[in-house]
N, C-alpha and C positions, 0 to 999 in steps of 0.2 A: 539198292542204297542202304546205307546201315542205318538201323534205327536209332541208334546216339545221335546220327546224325540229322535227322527230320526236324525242321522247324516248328510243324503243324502236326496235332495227332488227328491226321483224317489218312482214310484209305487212297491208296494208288485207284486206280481203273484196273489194271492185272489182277489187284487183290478180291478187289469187286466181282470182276467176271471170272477167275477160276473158282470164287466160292470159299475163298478163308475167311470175309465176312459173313461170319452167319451163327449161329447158337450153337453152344456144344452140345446139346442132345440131337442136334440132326447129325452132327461128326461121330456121335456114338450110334445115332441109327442106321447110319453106311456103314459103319463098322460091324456092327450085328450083323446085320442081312447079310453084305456080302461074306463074312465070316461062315454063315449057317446057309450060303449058296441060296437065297431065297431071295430069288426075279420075280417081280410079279409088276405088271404092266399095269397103269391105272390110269384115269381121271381124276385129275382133281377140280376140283372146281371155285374161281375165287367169287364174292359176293358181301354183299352187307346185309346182316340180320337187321341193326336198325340204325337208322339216321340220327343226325344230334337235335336235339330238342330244339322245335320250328321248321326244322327241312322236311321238305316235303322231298325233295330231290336233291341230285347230287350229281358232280361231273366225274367224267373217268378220266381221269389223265396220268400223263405219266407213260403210256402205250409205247412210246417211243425208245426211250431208257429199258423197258423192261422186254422189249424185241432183244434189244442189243445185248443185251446179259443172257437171253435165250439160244441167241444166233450161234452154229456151229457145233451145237449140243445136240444129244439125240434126242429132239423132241418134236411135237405137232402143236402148235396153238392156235387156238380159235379165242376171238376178241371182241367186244364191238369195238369201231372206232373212237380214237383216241377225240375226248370232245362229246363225246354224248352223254344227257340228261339218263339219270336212269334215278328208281326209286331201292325203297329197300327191298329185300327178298330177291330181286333178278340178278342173274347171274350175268357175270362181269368178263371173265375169260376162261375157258379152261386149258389146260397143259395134260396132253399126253405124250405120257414116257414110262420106262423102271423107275419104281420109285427109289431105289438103292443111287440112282442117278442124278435124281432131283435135287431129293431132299436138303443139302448142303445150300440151296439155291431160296427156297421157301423164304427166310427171311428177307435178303435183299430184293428178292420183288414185290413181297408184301411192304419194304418200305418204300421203295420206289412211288409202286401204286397209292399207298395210303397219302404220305407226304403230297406227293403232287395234288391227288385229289381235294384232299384236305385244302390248299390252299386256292387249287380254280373253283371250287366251288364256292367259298366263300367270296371272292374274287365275283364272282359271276350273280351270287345275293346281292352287291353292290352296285353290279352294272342291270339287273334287271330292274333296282329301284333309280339308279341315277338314268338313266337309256341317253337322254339329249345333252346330262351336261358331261364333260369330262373328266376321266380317273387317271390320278397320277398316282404310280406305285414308289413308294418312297419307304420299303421296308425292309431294306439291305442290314440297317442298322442292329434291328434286334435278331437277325439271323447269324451263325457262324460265316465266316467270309470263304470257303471251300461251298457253299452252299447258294453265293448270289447268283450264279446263272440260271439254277434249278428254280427257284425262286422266283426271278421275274421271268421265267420261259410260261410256269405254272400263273404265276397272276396274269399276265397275258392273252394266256392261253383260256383265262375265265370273262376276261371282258376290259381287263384296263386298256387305257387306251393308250400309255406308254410307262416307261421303268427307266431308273434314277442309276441303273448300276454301269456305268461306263465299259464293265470288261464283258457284257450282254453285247454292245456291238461287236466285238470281238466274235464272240462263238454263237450270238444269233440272229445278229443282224440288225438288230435292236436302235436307232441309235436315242442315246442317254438325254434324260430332259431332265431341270432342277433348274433352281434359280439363285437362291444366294445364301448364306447362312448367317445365323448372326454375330456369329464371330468376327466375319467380314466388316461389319459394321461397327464393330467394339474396337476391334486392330485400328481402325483409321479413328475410330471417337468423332464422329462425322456423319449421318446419315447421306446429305446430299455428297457428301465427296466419296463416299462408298458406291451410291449410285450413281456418280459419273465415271467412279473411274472402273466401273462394270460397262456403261455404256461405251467406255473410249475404248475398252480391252477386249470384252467377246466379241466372237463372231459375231457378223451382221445379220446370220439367221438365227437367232438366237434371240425369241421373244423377250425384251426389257419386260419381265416379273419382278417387283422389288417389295422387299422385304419392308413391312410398314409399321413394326409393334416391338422395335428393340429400346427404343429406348422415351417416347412422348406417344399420348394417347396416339389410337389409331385413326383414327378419324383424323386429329392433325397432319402425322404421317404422310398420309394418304394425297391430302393436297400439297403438301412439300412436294410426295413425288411427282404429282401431275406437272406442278408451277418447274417443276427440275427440268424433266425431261421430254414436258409437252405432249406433242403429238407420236413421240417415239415411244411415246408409257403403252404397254400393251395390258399391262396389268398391277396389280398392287395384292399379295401375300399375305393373310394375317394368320400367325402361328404363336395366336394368344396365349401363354399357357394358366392352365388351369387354377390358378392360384389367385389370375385378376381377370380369369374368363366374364364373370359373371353369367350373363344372356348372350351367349352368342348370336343368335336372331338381332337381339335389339342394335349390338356392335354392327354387323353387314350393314343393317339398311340406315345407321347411322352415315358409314361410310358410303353405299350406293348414295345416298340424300345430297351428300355433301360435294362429290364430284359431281352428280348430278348437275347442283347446284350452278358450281362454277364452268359448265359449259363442258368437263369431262366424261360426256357419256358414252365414249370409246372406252372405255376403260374398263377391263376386265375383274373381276375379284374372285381370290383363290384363299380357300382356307383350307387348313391342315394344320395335324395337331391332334391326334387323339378320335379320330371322325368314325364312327360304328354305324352302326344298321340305322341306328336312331335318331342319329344324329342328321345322317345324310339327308332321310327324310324331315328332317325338322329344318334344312336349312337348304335345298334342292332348289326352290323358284327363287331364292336371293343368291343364290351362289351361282357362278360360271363353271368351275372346275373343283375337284379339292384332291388334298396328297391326302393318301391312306397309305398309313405303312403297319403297324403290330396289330390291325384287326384282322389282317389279311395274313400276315407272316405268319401269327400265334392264333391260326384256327381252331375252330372245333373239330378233333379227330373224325376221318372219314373212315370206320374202320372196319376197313377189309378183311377176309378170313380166306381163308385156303382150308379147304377140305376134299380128302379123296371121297366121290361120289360115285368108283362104280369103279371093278378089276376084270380085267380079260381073264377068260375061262375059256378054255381049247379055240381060241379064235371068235368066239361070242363076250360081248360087254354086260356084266353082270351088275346092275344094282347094288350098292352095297356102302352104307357109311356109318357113321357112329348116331347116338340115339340124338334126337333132336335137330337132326337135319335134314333134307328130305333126300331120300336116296335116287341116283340118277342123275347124269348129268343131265342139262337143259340149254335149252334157244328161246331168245326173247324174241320175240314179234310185235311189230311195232306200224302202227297206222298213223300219219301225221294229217293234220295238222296237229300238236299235244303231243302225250304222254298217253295214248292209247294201248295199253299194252296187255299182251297175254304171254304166259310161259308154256311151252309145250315141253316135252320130252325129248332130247337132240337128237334130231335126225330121223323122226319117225311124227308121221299124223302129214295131211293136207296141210297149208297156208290159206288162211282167208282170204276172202277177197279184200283187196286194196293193203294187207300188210305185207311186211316185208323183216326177214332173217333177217338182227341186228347182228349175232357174233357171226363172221367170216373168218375163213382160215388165213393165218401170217404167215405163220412156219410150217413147213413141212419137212419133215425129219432134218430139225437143223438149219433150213436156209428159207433166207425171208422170200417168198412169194410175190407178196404185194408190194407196192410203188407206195408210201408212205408220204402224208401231205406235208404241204411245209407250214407252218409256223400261222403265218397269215388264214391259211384257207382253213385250221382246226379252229381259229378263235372266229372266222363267219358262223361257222358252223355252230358253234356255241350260240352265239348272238342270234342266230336262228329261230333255234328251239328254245330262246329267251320270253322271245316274241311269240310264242304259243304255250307257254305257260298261261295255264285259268290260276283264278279262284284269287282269294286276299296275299297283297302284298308284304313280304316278310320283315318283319320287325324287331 
């Protein structure tokens, strides 16, 4: 396609996977090498020196993307599974190949890796503190739109318990939840006739959530929409903004009181709107559900490093990386229930008893090995080892 002619300036998938996405000093250092005929075989190894301020842990995601940009290449990689808790310092995956080979490749997997992790983990800080009520991912908006599948594949993938972006059913099966906006409600200048004529138009499985803070307190609102739509109200929406938030607390349990009150105690209450670590906690036993969207989109960077940790010398793997790394690749071991973990040297020493090798091989020169989970079974797995996290909750 000609590039006058692109609507979006985002990359193809051929651009991605041959490797023109990627920094000009890796293009000049395939160009060196193979210039000066210098093959040399290595490990590199990917990993985080340090976590972002509060994490104690962090999720790996992204495994899957970053298979597919490896696949048919001449390489080997060893991974943990896509979905696993890991701290700083362990090592996350490594790739053997020629480096003259790789190199082009380095930044697209480091964003891969980074980007997703960055957002399931944050993503999964939420769901360890929410656990019993529900997370709706609502953060399409402050993302580029080439970017919402990855997006809520990754929030997902940490703990929400569904995602707002319509073209995720498309390519994950996903299907889309949301409820109404307030424009809805400004276009008709009507609350009750906005929410009937939501009730008379959606689908019938399509929980009645209705929007309660466009335009009369919320607490008002709220009983309009009970006395509207009765016993088909599943829920009522407050997406206070900031400006006439005040107490959020005192607003919920104004509105819990008042349905309460009038015999509505079916009735659900969902807030979003701005909702962080601190929030969730401050409002989690009044709340049923809340949308989160730019705490989770605009995380704090997970940030992964690529380092060669070791070169083939006559068919023996030699030690070997730059100052302040530790040289040699490595294998995590790992004893559950927790984050019990020790690093060893890959591929050499005993296994203790009751741990178990977290990286395993994907690739083997070029071609995926393993049977890769689907979607569902990487976010149990998260929610797993959610539930064996110790110590104080993160705030």
């Amino acid at each position: 396609m000609n590039e006058k002619k692109r609507r979006f300036y985002i990359a193809l998938d051929e651009e991605i996977y041959s490797g023109e996405v990627t920094d000009i000093y890796f293009v000049r250092t395939r160009k060196i090498l193979r210039t000066k005929n210098i093959r040399k075989k290595v490990r590199i190894e990917f990993h985080v020196n340090k976590l972002p301020k509060g994490y104690d842990w962090a999720v790996f995601a992204g495994l899957e993307e970053a298979l597919k940009l490896l696949e048919g290449k001449p390489f080997t990689v060893y991974a943990l599974p896509e979905g696993t808790l890991f701290k700083a310092g362990e090592p996350l995956m490594i790739v053997e190949g020629y480096y003259d080979d790789f190199s082009v490749y380095e930044t697209p997997l480091l964003g891969i890796l980074r980007h997703y992790s960055s957002i399931a983990s944050k993503a999964a800080r939420m769901k360890r503190l929410a656990m019993d009520k529900t997370l709706l991912f609502f953060g399409l908006r402050a993302l580029h739109p080439a970017l919402a599948p990855m997006a809520d594949r990754a929030a997902y993938i940490g703990g929400m318990d569904a995602v707002s972006g319509t073209i995720s059913q498309k390519y994950l099966g996903l299907k889309p939840v949301g409820t109404m906006p307030h424009a809805l409600i400004l276009v008709f200048g009507d609350q009750v006739k906005a929410w009937k004529a939501f009730d008379e138009i959606v689908e019938d499985d399509v929980p009645r959530i209705m929007l309660v803070d466009t335009l009369y307190d919320e607490r008002v609102e709220s009983l309009m929409a009970a006395k509207a739509l009765g016993d088909k109200l599943y829920g009522v929406r407050l997406d206070t903004p900031s400006s006439r938030r005040g107490n959020m607390r005192a607003i919920v349990e104004e509105v819990r009181w008042t349905l309460d009150l009038h015999g509505y105690t079916h009735v659900k209450i969902v807030v979003s709107g701005g909702i962080d670590e601190k929030s969730l906690v401050e409002l989690r036993d009044v709340v049923d559900a809340f949308g989160i969207g730019t705490s989770v989109s605009f995380p704090p960077s997970i940030d992964i490093s690529a380092d060669i940790v070791e070169i083939e010398e006559n068919g023996v793997w030699k030690p070997f990386t730059k100052r302040g790394k530790l040289p040699g690749a490595k294998q995590l071991l790992r004893k559950r229930p927790g984050l019990n973990d020790i690093i060893r040297p890959f591929g050499k020493g005993c296994i203790p008893q009751g741990y178990e090798p977290l990286l395993v091989k994907y690739i083997e020169n070029g071609r995926i090995i393993r049977d890769l989970p689907c979607l569902d079974e990487i976010r149990r797995y998260v929610i797993e080892q959610l539930k064996e996290v110790e110590g104080p909750q993160p705030i």
